[in-house]
Structures are given as structure tokens and as C-alpha cells.
C-alpha positions in Angstrom: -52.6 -4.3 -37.6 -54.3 -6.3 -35.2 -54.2 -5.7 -31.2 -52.8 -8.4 -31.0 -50.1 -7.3 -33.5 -49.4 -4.4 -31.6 -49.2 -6.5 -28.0 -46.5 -8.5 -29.5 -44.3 -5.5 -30.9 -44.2 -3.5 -28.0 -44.1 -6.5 -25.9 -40.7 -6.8 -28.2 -40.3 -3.4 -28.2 -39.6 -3.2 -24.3 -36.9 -6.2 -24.4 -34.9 -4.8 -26.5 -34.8 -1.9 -24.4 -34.2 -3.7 -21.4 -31.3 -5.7 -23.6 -30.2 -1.8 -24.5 -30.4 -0.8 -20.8 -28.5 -3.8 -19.6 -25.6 -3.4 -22.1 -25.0 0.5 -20.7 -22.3 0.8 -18.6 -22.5 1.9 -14.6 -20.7 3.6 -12.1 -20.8 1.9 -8.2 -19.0 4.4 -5.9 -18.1 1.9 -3.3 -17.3 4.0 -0.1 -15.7 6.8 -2.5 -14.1 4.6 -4.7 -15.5 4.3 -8.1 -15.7 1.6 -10.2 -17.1 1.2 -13.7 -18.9 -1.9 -15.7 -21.8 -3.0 -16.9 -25.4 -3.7 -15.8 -25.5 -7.1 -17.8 -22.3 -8.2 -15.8 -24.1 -7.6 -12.1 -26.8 -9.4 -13.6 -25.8 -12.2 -14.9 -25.5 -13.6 -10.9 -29.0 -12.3 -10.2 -29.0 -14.7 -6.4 -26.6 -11.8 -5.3 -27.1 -8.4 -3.7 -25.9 -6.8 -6.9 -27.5 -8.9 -9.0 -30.9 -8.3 -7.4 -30.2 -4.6 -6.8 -29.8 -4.0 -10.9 -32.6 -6.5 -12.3 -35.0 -5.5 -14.1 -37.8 -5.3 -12.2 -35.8 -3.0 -9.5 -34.1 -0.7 -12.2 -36.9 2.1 -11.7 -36.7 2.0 -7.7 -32.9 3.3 -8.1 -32.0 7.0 -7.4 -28.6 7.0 -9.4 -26.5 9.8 -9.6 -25.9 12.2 -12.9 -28.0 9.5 -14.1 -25.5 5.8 -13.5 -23.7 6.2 -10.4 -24.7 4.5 -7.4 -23.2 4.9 -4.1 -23.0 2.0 -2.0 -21.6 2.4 1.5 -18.8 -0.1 1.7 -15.3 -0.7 1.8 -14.2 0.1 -1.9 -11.0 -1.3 -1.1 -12.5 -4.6 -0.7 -15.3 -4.2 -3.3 -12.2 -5.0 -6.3 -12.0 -8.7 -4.7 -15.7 -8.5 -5.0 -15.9 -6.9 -8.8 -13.9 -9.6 -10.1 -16.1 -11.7 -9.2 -18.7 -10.5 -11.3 -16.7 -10.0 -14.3 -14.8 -13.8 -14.1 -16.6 -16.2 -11.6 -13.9 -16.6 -9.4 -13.0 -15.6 -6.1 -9.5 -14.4 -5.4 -8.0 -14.7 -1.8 -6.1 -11.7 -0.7 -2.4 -12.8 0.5 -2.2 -14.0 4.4 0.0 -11.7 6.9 2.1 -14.3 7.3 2.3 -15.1 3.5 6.0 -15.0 2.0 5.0 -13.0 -1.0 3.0 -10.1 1.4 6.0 -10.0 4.1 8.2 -9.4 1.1 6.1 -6.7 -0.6 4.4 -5.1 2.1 7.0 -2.4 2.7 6.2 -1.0 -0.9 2.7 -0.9 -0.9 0.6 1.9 0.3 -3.0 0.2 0.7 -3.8 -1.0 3.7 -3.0 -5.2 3.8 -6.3 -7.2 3.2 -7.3 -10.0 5.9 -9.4 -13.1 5.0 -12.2 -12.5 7.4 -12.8 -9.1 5.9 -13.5 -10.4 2.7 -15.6 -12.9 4.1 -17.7 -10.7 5.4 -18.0 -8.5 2.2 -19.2 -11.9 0.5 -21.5 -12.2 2.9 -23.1 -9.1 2.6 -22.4 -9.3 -1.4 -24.7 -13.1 -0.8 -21.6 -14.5 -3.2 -21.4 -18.0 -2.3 -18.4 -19.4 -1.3 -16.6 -22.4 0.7 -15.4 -21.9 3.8 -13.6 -25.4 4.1 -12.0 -24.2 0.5 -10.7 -21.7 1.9 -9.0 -23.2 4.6 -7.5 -25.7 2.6 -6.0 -23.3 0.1 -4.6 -20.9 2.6 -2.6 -24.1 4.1 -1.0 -25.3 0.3 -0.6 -21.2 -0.1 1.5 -21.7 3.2 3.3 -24.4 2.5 4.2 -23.3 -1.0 5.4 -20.1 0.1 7.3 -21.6 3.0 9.1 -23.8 0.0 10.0 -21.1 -2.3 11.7 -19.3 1.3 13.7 -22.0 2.0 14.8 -22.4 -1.9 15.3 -18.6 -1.9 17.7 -19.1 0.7 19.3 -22.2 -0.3 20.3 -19.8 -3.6 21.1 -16.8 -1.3 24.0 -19.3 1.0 25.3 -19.9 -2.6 25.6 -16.5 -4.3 27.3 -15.4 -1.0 29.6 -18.6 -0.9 28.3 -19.7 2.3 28.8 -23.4 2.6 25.7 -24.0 4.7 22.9 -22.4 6.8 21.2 -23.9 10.0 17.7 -23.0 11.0 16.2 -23.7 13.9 12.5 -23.6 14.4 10.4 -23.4 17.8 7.3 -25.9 17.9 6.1 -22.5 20.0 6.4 -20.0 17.4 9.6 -18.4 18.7 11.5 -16.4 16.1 14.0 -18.7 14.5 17.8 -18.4 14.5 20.6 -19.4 11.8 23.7 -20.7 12.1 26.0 -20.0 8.8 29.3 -22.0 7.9 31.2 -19.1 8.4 31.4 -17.1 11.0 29.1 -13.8 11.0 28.2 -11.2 13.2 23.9 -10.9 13.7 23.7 -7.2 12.2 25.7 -8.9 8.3 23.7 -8.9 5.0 23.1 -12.4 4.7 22.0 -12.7 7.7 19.5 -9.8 7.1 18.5 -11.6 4.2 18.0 -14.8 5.3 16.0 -13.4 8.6 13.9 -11.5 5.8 12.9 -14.3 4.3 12.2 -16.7 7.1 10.8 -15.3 9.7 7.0 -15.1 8.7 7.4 -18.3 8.9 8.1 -18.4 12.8 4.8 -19.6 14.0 4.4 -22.3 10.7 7.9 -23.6 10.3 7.9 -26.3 12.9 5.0 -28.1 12.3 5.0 -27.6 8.3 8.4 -29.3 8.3 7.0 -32.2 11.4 4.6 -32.8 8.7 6.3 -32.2 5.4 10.0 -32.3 6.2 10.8 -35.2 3.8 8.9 -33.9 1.0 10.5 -30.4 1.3 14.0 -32.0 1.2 13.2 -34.1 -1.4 11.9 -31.0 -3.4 14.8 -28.6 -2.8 17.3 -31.3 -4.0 15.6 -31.8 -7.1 15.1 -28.3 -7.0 19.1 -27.2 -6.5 22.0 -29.3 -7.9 24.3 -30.5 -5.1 22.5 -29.5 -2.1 22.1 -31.5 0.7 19.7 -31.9 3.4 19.0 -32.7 7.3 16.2 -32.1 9.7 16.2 -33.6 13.0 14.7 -32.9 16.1 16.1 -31.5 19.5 16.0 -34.2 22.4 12.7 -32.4 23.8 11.1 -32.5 20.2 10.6 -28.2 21.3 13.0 -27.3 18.4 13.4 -28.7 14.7 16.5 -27.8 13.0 17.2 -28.3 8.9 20.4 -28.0 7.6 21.3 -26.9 4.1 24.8 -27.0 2.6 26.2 -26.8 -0.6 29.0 -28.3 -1.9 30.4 -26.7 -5.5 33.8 -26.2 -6.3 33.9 -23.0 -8.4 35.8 -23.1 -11.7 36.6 -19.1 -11.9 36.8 -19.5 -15.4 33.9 -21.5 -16.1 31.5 -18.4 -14.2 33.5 -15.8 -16.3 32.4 -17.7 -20.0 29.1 -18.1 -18.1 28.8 -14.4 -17.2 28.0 -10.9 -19.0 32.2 -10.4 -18.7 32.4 -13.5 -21.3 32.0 -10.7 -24.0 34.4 -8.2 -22.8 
């Protein structure tokens, strides 16, 4: 066998282990908590900090711990936004404070609510690349979706308590917003709880994403809920914005007992 034979094969030789090494799986204890993949995955972004850290050519200048853990001295909370980047190329956006879906489910959770800025300055130190004008943008359409589904949710809430219509007034200065119900109703009733629930992360928002969207919202909800119709219109100072939904269904009591679980019985 030739020297040159023997360059080749253990020129070969070391790939594969470095293929082998990649494929072995790694712990990164991110400020206590631990988190488990593979070396390929970090690498396979190798313009990041974790990408860089676990190349090849830096593999032997690691001091891991019981021989694959690596401690890294940040926010492990934060690090899962950050891990599933690696493992799917995307970036996903924790859910805004005033977000319908985190006022909702906040009270059950135990971990501490994630802000925007905080991840941005994880991918910062992570060097992920991402788009701050992006970001903007999808946190308004996030808004505007969730203020949407809110307004639906309570459109179907007036109706399952056979309210005939609901009145909400929004501030353009981000005061809390009030309701006015068809019936009459005391401020400490359930529907009222409800509908409060529901709305008021909206406060600051409501205003000026109906000044901007009002007709499209309408237009959406109608399509959205049989028989249910719609008004905005603005106070004389243009300070306040009220919608009004009502509903208008004449209840066959037989017709929702066929329709209903009781149909059987």
C-alpha cells in the first residue's frame, strides 16, 4: 500500500468519525434546564453561535460534562423558542400580553409569560437572523385576528345566554371598555364577567383596530354568525367608538331539543 494509499484512508478514516461524532446526541443545560439533540442539528446553521460552538474544528476546545453536556448560562426558558429553531428553521413568536389566547390562558400556566424583546435578544446573542419589520407586522394580523375571534366569542356568548344584543364601547385612549346588554344586568352577573374576560385585553387596541377595520370585522362576523347584525359609529368627539351586536332568532323549543343530546332520551 502506497503512502499515498494510506493518506487517503485515514483521511476517510477521520470523516467518518467526524460523521459518527456529529450524529451523537448532546445535552445543552441552558441555565439549569436541559435539553437534549444532536450535534448535526446545531450544525447544520454553522453562521450561529451554536453552530460555530459545535463545528468541527472547535469540538476539541469543549470541556463537556460526563462527557456531552454543556452548560450554557442563559435563560433555558427562552432557549425552547431558540431549540426549535434548530430542529425546524422557523422562528416561533411567543404570544403578546395583550394577545386574546395569553389573557385567556395565563391564569393556568405556571411559567413565567414570554415578552417579544426577550427573545429578541436571545436571537441576538444566538446570531439567528431574523426580521424585525416581520415581526411587527405579524404581531399586528396576530392582534387583529385575536381581536376577531373575541368579538365572535362574544357574539356566541349574547346568544347562548339569550341576550338580544351587546354594546361596547371603546376609548380612542385605551380606557377599559364598558357594555351595555339588552336586558338589564347588574356589573358583578356572569355574562358580563364573561364578556369583560374576553374584551378587555383589547382596551388599548379596540379603537383604532375597529377606526381602521370596522367594516371588514362586520362584514366577517355576519358571514361568520347567521342573523347577526352590526353597527359601529362614532361618538360626536370621535373619543369613543361604539359596535353594536344583536341577534335576532326566534327559538323553536322543539327544534333545539331534536338538535340536542335530550333528542335520544
Amino acid at each position: 500500500m502506497t503512502n499515498g494509499d494510506l493518506t487517503y484512508n485515514n483521511t476517510s478514516e477521520s470523516s467518518m468519525n467526524d460523521v459518527s461524532s456529529r450524529e451523537k446526541s448532546i445535552i445543552l443545560n441552558v441555565g439549569g434546564i436541559k435539553y437534549e439533540t444532536y450535534r448535526s442539528t446545531l450544525v447544520s446553521y454553522p453562521e450561529t453561535y451554536l453552530g460555530t460552538m459545535f463545528a468541527d474544528r472547535n469540538v476539541e476546545l469543549l470541556n463537556p460534562i460526563n462527557e456531552k453536556e454543556y452548560f450554557i448560562d442563559r435563560d433555558g426558558n427562552l432557549f425552547r423558542f431558540i431549540i426549535q429553531f434548530y430542529r425546524t428553521g422557523k422562528i416561533y413568536w411567543p404570544l403578546n400580553k395583550n394577545n386574546l389566547r395569553y389573557y385567556l390562558e395565563s391564569e393556568s400556566k405556571s411559567t413565567t409569560p414570554i415578552t417579544i424583546q426577550e427573545l429578541e435578544d436571545e436571537l441576538d446573542f444566538y446570531q439567528i437572523p431574523f426580521n424585525k419589520q416581520e415581526i411587527s407586522s405579524n404581531i399586528i394580523v396576530e392582534r387583529l385576528d385575536d381581536f376577531v375571534a373575541g368579538l365572535i366569542k362574544v357574539a356566541k356568548e349574547v346568544i347562548a345566554t339569550h341576550e338580544t344584543e351587546v354594546i361596547i364601547t371603546f376609548s380612542r385612549n385605551g380606557w377599559p371598555p364598558f357594555y351595555k346588554f339588552g336586558q338589564p344586568y347588574v356589573k358583578e352577573s356572569a355574562i358580563m364577567e364573561t364578556v369583560d374576560k374576553i374584551i378587555k385585553p383589547f382596551g388599548t387596541v379596540g379603537y383604532k383596530l375597529l377606526n381602521k377595520y370596522g367594516i371588514n370585522i362586520g362584514r366577517h362576523l355576519q358571514h361568520k354568525i347567521k342573523n347577526l347584525s352590526w353597527q359601529s359609529g362614532y361618538s360626536q368627539s370621535r373619543e369613543q367608538l361604539k359596535i353594536c351586536m344583536s341577534v335576532n332568532i326566534a327559538l323553536d323549543d322543539k327544534e333545539v331539543l331534536k338538535a340536542s343530546c335530550l333528542h335520544a332520551d
